[in-house]
C-alpha positions in Angstrom: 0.9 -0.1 21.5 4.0 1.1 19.0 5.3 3.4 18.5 7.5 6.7 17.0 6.4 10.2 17.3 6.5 12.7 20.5 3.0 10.9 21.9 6.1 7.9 22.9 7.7 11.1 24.9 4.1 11.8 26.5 3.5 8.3 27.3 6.9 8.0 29.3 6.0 10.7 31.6 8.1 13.8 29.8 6.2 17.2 29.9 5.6 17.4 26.3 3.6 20.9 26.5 5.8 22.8 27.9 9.2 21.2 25.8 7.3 21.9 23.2 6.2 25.8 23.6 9.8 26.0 24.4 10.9 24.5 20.9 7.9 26.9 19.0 9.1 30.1 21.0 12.7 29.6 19.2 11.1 28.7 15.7 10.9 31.2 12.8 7.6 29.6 12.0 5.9 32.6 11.0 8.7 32.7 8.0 7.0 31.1 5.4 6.0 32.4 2.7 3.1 34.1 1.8 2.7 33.6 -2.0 2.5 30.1 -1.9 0.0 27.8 -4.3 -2.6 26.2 -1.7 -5.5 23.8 -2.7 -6.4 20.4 -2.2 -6.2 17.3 -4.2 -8.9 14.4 -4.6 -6.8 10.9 -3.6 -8.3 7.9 -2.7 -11.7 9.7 -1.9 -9.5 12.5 0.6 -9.4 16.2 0.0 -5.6 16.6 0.8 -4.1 19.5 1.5 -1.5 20.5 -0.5 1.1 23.8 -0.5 3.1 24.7 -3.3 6.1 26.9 -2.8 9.3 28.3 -5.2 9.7 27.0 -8.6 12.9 25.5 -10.4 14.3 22.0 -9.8 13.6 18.9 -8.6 10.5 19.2 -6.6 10.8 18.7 -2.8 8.2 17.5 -0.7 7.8 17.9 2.9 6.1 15.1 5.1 5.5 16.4 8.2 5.5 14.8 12.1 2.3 13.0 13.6 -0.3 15.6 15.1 1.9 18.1 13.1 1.1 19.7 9.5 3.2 21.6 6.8 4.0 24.1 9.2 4.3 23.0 12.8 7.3 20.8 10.7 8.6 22.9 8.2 7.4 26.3 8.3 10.7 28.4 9.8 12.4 26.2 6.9 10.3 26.6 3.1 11.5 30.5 2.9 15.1 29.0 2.7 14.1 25.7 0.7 12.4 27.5 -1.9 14.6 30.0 -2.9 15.7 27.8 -5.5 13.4 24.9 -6.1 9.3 24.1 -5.7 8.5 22.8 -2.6 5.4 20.8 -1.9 4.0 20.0 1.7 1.0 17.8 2.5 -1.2 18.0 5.2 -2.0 14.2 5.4 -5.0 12.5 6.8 -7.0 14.2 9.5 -3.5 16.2 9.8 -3.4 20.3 9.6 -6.0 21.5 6.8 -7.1 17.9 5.9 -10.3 16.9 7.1 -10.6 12.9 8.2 -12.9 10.5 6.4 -14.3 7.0 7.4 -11.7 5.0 7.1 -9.0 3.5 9.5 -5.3 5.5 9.6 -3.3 3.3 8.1 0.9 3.7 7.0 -0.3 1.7 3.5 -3.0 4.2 3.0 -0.6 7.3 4.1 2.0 6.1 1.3 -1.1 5.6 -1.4 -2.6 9.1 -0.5 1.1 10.7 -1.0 1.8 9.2 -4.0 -1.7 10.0 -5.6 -0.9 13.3 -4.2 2.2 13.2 -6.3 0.2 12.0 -9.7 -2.4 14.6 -9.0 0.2 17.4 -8.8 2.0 16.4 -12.5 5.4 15.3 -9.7 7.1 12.4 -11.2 10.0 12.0 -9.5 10.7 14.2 -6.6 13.3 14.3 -3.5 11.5 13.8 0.0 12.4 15.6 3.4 10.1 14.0 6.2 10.4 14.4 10.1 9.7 11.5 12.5 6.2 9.1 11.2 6.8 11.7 7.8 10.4 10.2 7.6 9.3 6.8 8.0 6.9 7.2 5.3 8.9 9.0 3.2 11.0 5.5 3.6 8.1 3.5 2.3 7.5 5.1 -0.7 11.5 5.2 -1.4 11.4 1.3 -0.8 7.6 0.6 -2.4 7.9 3.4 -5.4 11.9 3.9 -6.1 11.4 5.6 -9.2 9.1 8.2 -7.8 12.4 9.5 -5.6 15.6 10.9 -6.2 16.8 11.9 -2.8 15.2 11.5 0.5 16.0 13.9 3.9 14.8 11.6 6.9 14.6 13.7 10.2 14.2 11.8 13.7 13.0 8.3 12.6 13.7 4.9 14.0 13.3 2.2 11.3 13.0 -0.5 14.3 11.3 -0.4 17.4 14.3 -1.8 19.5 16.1 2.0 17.6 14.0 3.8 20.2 15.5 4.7 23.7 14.7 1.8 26.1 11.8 2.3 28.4 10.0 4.9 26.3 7.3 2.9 25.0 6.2 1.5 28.4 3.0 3.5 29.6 1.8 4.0 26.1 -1.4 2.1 26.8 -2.0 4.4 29.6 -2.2 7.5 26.8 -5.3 9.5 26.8 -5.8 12.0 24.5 -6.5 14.8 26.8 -3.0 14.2 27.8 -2.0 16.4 24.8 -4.5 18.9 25.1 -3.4 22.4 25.5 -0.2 21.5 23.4 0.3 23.3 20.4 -0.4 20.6 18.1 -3.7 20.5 20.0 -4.0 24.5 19.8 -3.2 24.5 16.1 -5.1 21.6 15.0 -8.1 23.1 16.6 -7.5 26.1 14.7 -6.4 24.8 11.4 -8.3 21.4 10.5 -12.1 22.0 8.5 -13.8 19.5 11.5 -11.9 18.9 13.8 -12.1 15.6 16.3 -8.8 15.3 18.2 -9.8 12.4 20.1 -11.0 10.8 17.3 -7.6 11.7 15.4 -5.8 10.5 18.4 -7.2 7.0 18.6 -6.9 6.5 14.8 -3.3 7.5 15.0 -2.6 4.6 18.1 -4.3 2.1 16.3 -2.1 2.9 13.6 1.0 2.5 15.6 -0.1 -0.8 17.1 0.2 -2.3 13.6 3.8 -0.7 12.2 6.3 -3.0 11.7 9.6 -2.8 11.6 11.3 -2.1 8.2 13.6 -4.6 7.1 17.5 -3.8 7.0 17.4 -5.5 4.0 15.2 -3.0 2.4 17.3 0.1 3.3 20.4 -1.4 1.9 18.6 -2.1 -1.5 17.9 1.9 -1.3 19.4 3.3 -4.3 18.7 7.2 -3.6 21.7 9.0 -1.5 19.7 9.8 2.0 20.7 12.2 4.7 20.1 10.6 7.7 19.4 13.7 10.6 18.6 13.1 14.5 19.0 14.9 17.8 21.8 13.9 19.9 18.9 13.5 22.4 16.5 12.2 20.2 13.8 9.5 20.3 15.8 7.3 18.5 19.3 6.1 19.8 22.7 7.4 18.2 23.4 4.1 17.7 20.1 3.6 15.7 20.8 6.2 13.9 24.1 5.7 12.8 23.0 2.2 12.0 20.3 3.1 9.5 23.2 5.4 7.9 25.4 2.4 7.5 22.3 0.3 5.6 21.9 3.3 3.4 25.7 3.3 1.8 27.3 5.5 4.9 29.7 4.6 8.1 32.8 3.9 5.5 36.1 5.4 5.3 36.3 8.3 3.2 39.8 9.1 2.2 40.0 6.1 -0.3 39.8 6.3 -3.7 36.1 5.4 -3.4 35.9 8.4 -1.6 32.9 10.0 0.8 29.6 8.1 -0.1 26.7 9.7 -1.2 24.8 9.0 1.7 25.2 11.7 4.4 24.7 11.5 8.4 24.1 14.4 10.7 23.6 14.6 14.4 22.2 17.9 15.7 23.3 19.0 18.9 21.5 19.6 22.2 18.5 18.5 20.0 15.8 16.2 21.2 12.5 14.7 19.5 10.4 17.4 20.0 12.8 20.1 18.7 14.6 18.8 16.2 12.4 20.2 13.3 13.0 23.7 15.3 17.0 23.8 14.5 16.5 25.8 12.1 19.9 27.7 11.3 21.5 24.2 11.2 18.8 22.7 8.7 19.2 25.7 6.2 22.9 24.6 6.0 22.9 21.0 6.0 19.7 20.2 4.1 19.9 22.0 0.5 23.4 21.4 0.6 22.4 17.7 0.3 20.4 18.5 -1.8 22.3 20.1 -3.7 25.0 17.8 -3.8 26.2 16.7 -7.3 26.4 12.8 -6.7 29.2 11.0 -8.1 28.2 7.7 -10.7 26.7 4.3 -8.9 29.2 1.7 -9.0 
């Protein structure tokens, strides 16, 4: 079984619970706000949920983690992101508000709901900021859909499976779903989703990860969009993996030439792991619609 999300933590033995009360006891979650646009979209025979917050700009939308939703990911963040642009977060399949339907989990089928999610909303180009499996699809629709995306923010995602920290996939055929009961992704998918089936959400999700395959380095370095690249020091993937997938995105070069800095960007958050790298807050406020921001200098 493969791969990438905190459930690869869980597997390994790490007490995911209680690290993770630990990073939602330090999160501002409770920030976002409350006049937000909230419905749901018909794609590909899903009701999706959808939140709409701020106006202005080039939209932003937020892909959250695996067993996550809009605001387990994002939610001590959107105050500060939409102060000066519309954000829009989706609660993707069997995720948060959005109910499951009978059909397998599937990353293809992730990337085809998000980007009927985008045609359904009037988005037609928009930047992406996703966190862990929301930053590796926020990747795929980058690589499959270029013209839909103008800047991408990828939090905590390994792009190849021999990126994650050696020995952390071993056990994961031993993963039950009960093993995450009690979490708060458990607690607040109970709470949040219309009918809710954790097992059943669980099991969709591994066989999902037992068919991901790597994406090629060949597709990253034919990325035109700047991407800022963000991971925990102590984060599922390695530093090194991390500072690789920044290289195949334009980054790693010297900067005081005349070429100058690239428009890529790389940031490494400190004493962050996995699990709580969503939850640096203060730091993300800074970095990410500075990036954002960022008046990019001409293609060459």
């Amino acid at each position: 079984m493969r791969r990438r999300s905190f459930i690869a933590a869980a597997a390994a033995g790490i007490a995911i619970p209680s690290v993770a009360e630990t990073a939602f006891a330090q999160s501002p979650a409770q920030e976002t706000a409350v006049t937000a646009k909230t419905g749901y979209v018909d794609v590909n025979g899903l009701q999706m949920y959808y939140e709409s917050h701020g106006k202005g700009g080039v939209p932003l939308v937020l892909l959250h983690g695996a067993f996550s939703s809009i605001h387990n990911s994002f939610g001590g963040l959107i105050p500060t992101l939409a102060a000066t642009r519309q954000v829009v977060g989706f609660d993707l399949q069997g995720h948060g508000r959005t109910a499951d339907i009978d059909r397998p989990m599937t990353h293809d089928g992730l990337v085809s709901d998000i980007v009927a999610g985008l045609d359904a909303l009037g988005l037609e180009q928009v930047d992406f900021f996703g966190y862990s499996n929301g930053a590796f699809l926020a990747l795929l629709v980058a690589i499959r859909h270029p013209e839909r995306v103008r800047k991408l923010v990828v939090l905590s995602v390994s792009t190849r499976l021999d990126g994650i920290h050696p020995g952390l996939m071993d056990g994961l055929g031993d993963m039950q779903p009960s093993m995450m009961y009690g979490s708060p992704w458990h607690t607040e998918y109970l709470e949040l989703n219309p009918k809710p089936d954790f097992d059943r959400l669980f099991w969709k999700k591994s066989e999902m990860d037992k068919g991901i395959k790597d994406i090629p380095d060949a597709d990253l370095q034919a990325l035109k969009q700047p991407v800022l690249v963000m991971a925990g020091d102590s984060d599922l993937p390695t530093v090194e993996h991390v500072a690789q997938v920044f290289r195949l995105v334009g980054g790693g070069v010297f900067g005081d030439t005349p070429a100058g800095l690239p428009n890529s960007q790389l940031a490494i958050l400190p004493g962050t792991s996995h699990v709580s790298a969503p939850y640096q807050t203060e730091l993300l406020k800074l970095i990410v619609p500075a990036f954002l921001d960022k008046q990019e200098k001409p293609a060459a």
